[in-house]
C-alpha positions in Angstrom: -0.2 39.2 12.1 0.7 37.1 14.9 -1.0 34.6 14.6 -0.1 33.9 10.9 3.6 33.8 12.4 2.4 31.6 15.1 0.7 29.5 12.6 4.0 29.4 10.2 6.1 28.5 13.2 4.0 24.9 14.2 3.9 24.0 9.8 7.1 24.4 9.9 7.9 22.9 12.8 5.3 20.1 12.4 7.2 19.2 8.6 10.8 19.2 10.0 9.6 16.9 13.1 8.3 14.9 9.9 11.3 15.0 8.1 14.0 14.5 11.0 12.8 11.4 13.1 15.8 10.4 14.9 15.0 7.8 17.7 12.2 5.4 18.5 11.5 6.9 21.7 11.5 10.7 21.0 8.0 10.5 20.0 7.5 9.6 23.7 9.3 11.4 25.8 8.4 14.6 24.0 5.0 13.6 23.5 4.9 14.5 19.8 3.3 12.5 17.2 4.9 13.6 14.6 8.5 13.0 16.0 7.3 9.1 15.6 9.1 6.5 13.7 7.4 6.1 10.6 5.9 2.2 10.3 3.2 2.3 7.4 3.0 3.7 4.3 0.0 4.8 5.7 1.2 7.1 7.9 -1.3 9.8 9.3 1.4 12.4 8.8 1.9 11.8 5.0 -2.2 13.0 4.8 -1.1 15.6 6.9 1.5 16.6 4.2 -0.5 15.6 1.1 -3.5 18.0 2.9 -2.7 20.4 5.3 1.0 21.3 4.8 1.4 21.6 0.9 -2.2 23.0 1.3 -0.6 25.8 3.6 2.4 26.6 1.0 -0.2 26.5 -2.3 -2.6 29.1 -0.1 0.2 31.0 1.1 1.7 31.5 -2.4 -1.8 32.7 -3.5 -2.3 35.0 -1.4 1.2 36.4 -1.9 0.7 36.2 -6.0 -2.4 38.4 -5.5 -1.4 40.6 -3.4 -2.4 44.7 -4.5 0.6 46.9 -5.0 3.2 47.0 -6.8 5.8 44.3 -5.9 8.6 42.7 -7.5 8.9 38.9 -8.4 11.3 38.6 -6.2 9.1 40.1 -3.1 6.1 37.8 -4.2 9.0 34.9 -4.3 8.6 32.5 -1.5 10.8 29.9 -3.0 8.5 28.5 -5.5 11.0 26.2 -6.8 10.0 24.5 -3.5 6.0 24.7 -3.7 5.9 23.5 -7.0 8.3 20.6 -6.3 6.0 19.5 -3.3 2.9 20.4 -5.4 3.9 18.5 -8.8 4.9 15.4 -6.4 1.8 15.2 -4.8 -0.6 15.6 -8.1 1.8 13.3 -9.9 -0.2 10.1 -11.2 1.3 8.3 -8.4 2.1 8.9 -4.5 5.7 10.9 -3.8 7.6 9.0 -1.8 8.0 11.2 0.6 10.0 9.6 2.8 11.9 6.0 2.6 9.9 3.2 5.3 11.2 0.2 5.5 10.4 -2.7 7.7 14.4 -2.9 9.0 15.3 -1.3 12.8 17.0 1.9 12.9 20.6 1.0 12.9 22.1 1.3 16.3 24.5 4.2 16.6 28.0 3.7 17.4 29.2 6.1 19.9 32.8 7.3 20.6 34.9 7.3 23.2 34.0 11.0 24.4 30.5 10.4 24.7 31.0 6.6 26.4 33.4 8.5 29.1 30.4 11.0 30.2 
């Protein structure tokens, strides 16, 4: 059982490093690929999305629907409202757009007086 939590951990934490890419240099310092800036449509980390992480929630909702005993919908529930968002956008004639690129610089961030004192 462990190591399907340990496994659940890193997806999730591999799709919110995805999904919350905040400086151009975080990649770096942390050493995480997936905290890059995104440059390319291309993007190894949309096949990683397309493949292994919707993969993960499809086989995960699986095994949950065919599960023996007698559970409730709502205990074979894992938010399918989410799955089948992910899952409809990704066998949808054309590519989701997962996330916006564009070929601009991250806007520079103004900071306030507080953080300019420190």
């Amino acid at each position: 059982m462990a190591d399907k939590t340990a496994k659940f951990c890193k997806m999730m934490n591999s799709f919110f490093d995805c999904a919350n890419i905040r400086s151009t240099k975080e990649s770096l310092q942390k050493r995480n690929d997936f905290l890059a800036p995104y440059r390319s449509t291309n993007d190894k980390r949309f096949q990683w999305l397309d493949n292994t992480f919707i993969k993960y929630l499809e086989d995960w909702k699986a095994a949950i629907e065919s599960r023996e005993g007698e559970y409730t919908a709502v205990l074979r529930d894992i938010a399918p409202s989410s799955v089948e968002g992910n899952v409809a956008g990704r066998h949808s004639g054309k590519r989701q757009k997962w996330f916006s690129i564009s070929d601009e610089p991250l806007p520079k961030r103004k900071s306030n007086e507080k953080q300019s004192k420190e």
